[in-house]
DOVO-868053 format. One line per 3 residues: their letters; for each residue z, y, x of C-alpha. Coordinates in pm, whole numbers. Layout:
<pts>
a> Z,Y,X ~ ...
</pts>
This chain:
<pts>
xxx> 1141,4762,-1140 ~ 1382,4601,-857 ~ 1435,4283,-807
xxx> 1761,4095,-912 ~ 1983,3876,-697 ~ 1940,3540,-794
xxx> 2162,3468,-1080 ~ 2406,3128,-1140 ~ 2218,2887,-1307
xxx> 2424,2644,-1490 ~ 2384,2275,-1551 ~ 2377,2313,-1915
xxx> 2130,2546,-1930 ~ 1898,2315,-1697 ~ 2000,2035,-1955
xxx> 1861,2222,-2257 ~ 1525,2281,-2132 ~ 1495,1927,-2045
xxx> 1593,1790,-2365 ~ 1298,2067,-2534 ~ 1068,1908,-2318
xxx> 1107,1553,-2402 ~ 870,1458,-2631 ~ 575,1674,-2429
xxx> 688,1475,-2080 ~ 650,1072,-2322 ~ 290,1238,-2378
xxx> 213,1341,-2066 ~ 345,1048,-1935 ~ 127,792,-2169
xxx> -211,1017,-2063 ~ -169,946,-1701 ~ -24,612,-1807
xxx> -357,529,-1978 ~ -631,649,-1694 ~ -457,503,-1372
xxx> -628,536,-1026 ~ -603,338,-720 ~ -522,495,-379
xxx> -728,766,-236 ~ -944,724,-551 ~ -736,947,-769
xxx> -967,1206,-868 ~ -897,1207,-1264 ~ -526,1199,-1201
xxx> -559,1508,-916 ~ -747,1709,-1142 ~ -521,1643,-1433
xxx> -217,1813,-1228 ~ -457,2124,-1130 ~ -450,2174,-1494
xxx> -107,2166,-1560 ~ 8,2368,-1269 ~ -276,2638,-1326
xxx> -140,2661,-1702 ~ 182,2689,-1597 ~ 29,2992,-1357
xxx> 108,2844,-1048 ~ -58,2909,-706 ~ -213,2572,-642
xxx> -369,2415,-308 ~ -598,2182,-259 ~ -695,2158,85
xxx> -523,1837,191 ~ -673,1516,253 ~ -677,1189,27
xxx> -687,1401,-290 ~ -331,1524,-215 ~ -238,1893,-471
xxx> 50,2099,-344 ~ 202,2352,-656 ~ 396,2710,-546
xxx> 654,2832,-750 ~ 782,3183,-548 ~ 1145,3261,-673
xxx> 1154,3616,-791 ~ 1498,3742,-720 ~ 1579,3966,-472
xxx> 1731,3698,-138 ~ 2096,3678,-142 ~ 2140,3715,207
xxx> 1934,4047,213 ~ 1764,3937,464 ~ 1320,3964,431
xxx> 1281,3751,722 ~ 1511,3455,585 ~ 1405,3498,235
xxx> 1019,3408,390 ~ 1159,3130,561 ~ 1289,2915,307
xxx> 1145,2660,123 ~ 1213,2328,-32 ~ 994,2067,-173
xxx> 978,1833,-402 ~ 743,1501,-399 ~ 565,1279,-632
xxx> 346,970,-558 ~ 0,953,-794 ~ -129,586,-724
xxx> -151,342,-911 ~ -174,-80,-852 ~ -455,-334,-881
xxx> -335,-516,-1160 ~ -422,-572,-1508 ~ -172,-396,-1782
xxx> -77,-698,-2001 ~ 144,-466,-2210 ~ 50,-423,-2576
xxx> 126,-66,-2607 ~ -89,224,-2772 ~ -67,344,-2433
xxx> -183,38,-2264 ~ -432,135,-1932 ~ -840,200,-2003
xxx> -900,128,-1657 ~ -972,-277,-1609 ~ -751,-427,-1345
xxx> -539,-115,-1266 ~ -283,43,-1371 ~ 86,201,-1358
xxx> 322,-77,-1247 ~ 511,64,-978 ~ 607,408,-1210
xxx> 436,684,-1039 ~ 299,785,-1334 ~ 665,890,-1437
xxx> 709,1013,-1066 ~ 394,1293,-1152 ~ 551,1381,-1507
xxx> 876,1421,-1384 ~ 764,1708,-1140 ~ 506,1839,-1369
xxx> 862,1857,-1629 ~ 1043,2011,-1306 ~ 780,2284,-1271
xxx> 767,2360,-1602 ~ 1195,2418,-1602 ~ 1178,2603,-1276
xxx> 835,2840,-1334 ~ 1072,2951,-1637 ~ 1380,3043,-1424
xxx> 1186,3177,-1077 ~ 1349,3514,-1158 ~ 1708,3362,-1079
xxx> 1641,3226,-790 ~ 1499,3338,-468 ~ 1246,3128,-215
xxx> 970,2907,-232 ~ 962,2545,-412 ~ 666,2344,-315
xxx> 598,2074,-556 ~ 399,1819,-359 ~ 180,1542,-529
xxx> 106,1289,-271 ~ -177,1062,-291 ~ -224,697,-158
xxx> 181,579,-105 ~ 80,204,-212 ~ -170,189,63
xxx> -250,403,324 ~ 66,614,331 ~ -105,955,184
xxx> 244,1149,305 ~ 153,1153,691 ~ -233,1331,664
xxx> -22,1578,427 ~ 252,1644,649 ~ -65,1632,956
xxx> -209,1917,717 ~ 67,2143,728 ~ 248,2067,403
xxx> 590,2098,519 ~ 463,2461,705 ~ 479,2824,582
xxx> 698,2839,503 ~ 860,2550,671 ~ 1059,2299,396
xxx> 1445,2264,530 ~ 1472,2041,236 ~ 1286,1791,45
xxx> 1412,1544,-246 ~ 1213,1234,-405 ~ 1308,988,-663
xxx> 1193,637,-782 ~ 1212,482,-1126 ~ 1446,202,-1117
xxx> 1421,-84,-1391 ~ 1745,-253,-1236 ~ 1954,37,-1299
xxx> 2042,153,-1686 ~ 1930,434,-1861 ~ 2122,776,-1762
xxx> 2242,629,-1423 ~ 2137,733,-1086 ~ 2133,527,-750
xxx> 2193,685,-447 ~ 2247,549,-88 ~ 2380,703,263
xxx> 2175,632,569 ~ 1948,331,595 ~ 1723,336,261
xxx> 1420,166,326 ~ 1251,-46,604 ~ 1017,6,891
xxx> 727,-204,834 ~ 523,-260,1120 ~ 181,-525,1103
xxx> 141,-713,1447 ~ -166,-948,1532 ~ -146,-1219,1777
xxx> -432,-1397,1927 ~ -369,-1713,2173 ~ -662,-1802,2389
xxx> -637,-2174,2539 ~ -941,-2423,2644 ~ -1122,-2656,2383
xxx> -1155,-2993,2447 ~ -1150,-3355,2268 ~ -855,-3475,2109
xxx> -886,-3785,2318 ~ -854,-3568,2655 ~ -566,-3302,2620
xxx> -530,-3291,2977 ~ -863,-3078,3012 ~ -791,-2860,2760
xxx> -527,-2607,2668 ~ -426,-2653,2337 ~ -407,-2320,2150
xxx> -253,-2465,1840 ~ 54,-2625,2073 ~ 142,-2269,2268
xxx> 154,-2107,1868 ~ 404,-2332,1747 ~ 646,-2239,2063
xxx> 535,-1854,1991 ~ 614,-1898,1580 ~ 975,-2087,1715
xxx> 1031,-1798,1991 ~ 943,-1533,1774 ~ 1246,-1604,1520
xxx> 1481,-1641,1815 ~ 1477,-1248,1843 ~ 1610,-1167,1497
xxx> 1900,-1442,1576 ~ 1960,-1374,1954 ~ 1822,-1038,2092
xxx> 1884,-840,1804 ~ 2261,-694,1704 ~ 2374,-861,1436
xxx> 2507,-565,1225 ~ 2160,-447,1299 ~ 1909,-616,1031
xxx> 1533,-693,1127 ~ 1282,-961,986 ~ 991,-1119,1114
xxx> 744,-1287,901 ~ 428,-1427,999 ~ 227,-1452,692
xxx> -140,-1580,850 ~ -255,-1850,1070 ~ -580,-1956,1160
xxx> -711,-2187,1448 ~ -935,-2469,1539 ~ -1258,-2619,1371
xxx> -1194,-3000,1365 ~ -976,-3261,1375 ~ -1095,-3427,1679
xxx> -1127,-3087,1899 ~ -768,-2899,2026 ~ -808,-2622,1951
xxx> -947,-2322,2173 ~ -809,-2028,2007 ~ -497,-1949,1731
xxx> -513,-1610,1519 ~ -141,-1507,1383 ~ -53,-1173,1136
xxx> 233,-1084,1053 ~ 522,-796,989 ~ 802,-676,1183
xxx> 1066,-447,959 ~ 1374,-269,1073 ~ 1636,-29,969
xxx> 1618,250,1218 ~ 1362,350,1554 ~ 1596,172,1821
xxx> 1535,-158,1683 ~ 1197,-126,1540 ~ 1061,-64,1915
xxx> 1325,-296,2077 ~ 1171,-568,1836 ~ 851,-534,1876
xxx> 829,-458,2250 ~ 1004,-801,2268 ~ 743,-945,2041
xxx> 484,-861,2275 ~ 668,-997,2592 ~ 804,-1293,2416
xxx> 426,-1429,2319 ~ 265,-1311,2678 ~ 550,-1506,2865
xxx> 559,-1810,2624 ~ 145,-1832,2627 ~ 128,-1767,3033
xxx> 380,-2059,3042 ~ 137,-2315,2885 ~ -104,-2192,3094
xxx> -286,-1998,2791 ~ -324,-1621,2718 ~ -119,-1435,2461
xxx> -216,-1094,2346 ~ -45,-878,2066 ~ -166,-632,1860
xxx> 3,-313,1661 ~ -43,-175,1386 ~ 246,74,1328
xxx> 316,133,948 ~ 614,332,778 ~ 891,402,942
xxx> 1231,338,812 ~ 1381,592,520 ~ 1685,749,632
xxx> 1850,999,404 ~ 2017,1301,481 ~ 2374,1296,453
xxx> 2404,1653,325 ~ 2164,1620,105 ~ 2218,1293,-46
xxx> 2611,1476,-142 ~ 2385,1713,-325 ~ 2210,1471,-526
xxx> 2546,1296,-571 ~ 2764,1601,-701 ~ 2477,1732,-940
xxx> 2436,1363,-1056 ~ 2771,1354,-1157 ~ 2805,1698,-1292
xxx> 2490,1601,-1535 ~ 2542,1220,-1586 ~ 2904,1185,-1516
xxx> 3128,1013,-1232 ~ 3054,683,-1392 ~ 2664,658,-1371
xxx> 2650,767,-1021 ~ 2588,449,-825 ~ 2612,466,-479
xxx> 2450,165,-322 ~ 2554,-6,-33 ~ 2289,-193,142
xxx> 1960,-95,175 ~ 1642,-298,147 ~ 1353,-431,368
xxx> 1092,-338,135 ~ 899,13,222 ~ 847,426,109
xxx> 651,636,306 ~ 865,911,184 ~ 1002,823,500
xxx> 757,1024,714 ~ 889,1355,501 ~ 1230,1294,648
xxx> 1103,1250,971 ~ 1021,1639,985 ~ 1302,1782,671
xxx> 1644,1694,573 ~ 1608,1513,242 ~ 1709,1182,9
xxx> 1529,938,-215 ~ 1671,802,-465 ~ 1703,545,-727
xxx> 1648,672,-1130 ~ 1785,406,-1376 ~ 1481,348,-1638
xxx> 1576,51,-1812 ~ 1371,-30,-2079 ~ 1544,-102,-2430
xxx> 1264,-192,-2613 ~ 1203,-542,-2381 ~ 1387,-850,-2380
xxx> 1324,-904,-2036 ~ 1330,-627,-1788 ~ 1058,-651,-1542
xxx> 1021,-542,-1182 ~ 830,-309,-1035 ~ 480,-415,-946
xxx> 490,-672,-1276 ~ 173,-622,-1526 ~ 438,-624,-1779
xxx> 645,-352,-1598 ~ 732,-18,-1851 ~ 996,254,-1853
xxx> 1232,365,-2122 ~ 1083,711,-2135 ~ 1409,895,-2196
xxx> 1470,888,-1818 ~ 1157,1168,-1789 ~ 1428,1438,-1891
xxx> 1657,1291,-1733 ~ 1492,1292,-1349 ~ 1298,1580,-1443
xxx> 1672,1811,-1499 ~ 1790,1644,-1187 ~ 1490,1755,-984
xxx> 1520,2067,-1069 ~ 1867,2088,-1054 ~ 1799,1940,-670
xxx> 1553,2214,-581 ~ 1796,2528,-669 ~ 2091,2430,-501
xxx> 1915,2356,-208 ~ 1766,2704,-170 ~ 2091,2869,-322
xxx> 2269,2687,-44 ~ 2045,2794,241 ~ 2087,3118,180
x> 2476,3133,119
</pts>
């Protein structure tokens, strides 16, 4: 039997399937909801998606580290550009985070979490039924569209950042994605809204460790030592100076020391200061403008006192920067399924983190915001609250959009 050319799909029809699916994604949702794992630990959660995608008779793969599970769905109709060679080549993908947070669930809820001192408050457990709802819609309809969907569950994002070893494994290979989409649950926007922003999403966040070496002595005596304590307070004033002098200021960056440790007594100066702290950003140019003049700013300021200044790196996420293209995609099938009203598009971004970001590093892509608004509280809480819950009719909701994503990014590669 030969293959068809992939067919229109149409909104509605997408719509629908959601809707049929509803009450299956609130239960699905509650199960992971109730057995949350922390990062790199999620071996319950892992093996509950295997499941799912194997009785959906999907090709599933495994072979990623941090417990990360990667789900196939091959379009069956015949490539519209009757072409072999670009039909292989195109891909999109799809991601979901799996971790939960070390926090006790103070909700009382049948669904409430079984695991002591973890559980669900940042949403992800929506982000895993959503795609699981997504693969269900699109395993369905494979024979109207043509290419490969990867639907990537991503371990670790609360942590460790389980989206770089993936990408390091070849998840965004063979085929190669052109086009990846992710979403967030968002208590601060309503119910049947979506959030979407141009550019500049999310922050860099970068940890930097400063230790100042000076000369003990007697607090009677400073002129035979070199007081450690003295040269950090110049550093911690210096330090700020580049956010307010060296830095554009339509540019945004922050600085924010968060530790400081150093001496042993009050009679001794002190010998030695330890400092932590983060440096975010907005986009590469700054992020490495900032923190190469972090490091010259303490080694010139410390040499100065006649003490010794060395800084530490610890790079972290880089900053989330959507896709223009692709962010219009999200936007126009947003508006054709929510209307022109409930498509927010936001205008700044924030300094807080998504390691999404590494996915857009190496495919054109957007993340975005999905409005979950919960009717049933009195008080909405934020994410990362051990009160924090979702009104569950946004699992349709993101799961039709996700799909919706996924085919008109293949259809439109291959117009």
């Amino acid at each position: 039997m030969s293959e068809k050319k992939g067919e229109m799909i149409q909104t509605q029809e997408i719509w629908e399937q959601g809707q049929k699916l509803q009450n299956w994604l609130v239960q699905v949702r509650r199960d992971f909801h109730r057995y949350p794992e922390l990062s790199t630990q999620e071996f319950q959660t892992r093996d509950r998606i295997i499941n799912y995608l194997q009785e959906m008779g999907l090709e599933v793969q495994t072979d990623f580290p941090n417990l990360g599970v990667v789900g196939i769905i091959n379009g069956t109709a015949k490539s519209q550009s009757n072409d072999d060679q670009v039909k292989e080549a195109e891909a999109v993908a799809l991601r979901a985070d799996m971790d939960a947070l070390p926090l006790e669930d103070a909700k009382s809820v049948p669904y409430k979490s079984q695991n002591p001192g973890v559980t669900h408050a940042c949403g992800h457990d929506a982000h895993i039924t959503i795609l699981l709802g997504a693969a269900s819609i699109l395993t369905q309809i494979r024979h109207k569209f043509s290419g490969q969907i990867k639907l990537i569950f991503q371990p670790a994002e609360e942590t460790v950042g389980g989206a770089k070893p993936m990408i390091d494994a070849g998840v965004l290979e063979k085929p190669k994605v052109k086009s990846i989409f992710g979403l967030h649950v968002a208590p601060d926007l309503p119910l049947g809204t979506i959030g979407v922003k141009y550019d500049q999403m999310n922050a860099s966040s970068d940890t930097i460790s400063i230790k100042i070496k000076g000369k003990r002595g007697h607090g009677a005596y400073p002129h035979e030592s070199r007081d450690a304590i003295t040269a950090s307070a110049q550093v911690i004033s210096a330090l700020q100076t580049i956010t307010s002098r060296n830095v554009n200021p339509l540019k945004s960056a922050v600085i924010s020391l968060g530790t400081i440790q150093g001496g042993t007594q009050h009679n001794v100066i002190a010998g030695e200061v330890a400092m932590t702290g983060t440096v975010r950003t907005l986009d590469p140019e700054t992020r490495q403008y900032v923190l190469s003049r972090v490091k010259t700013t303490v080694e010139a300021i410390t040499q100065g006192l006649d003490t010794k200044g060395e800084v530490f790196i610890e790079e972290g996420y880089p900053p989330l920067i959507n896709d223009e293209i692709m962010t219009n995609l999200v936007l126009s099938k947003g508006k054709e399924l929510l209307g022109d009203e409930n498509v927010r598009v936001e205008t700044s971004p924030t300094m807080g983190v998504e390691d999404f970001s590494y996915f857009l590093e190496q495919s054109s892509g957007t993340f975005y915001k999905l409005g979950c608004a919960n009717k049933d509280q009195n008080e909405v809480y934020p994410i990362h609250n051990e009160f924090f819950d979702i009104n569950e009719d946004c699992l349709s909701v993101g799961t039709v959009l996700q799909a919706l994503n996924a085919i008109t990014a293949l259809q439109s590669s291959q117009n």
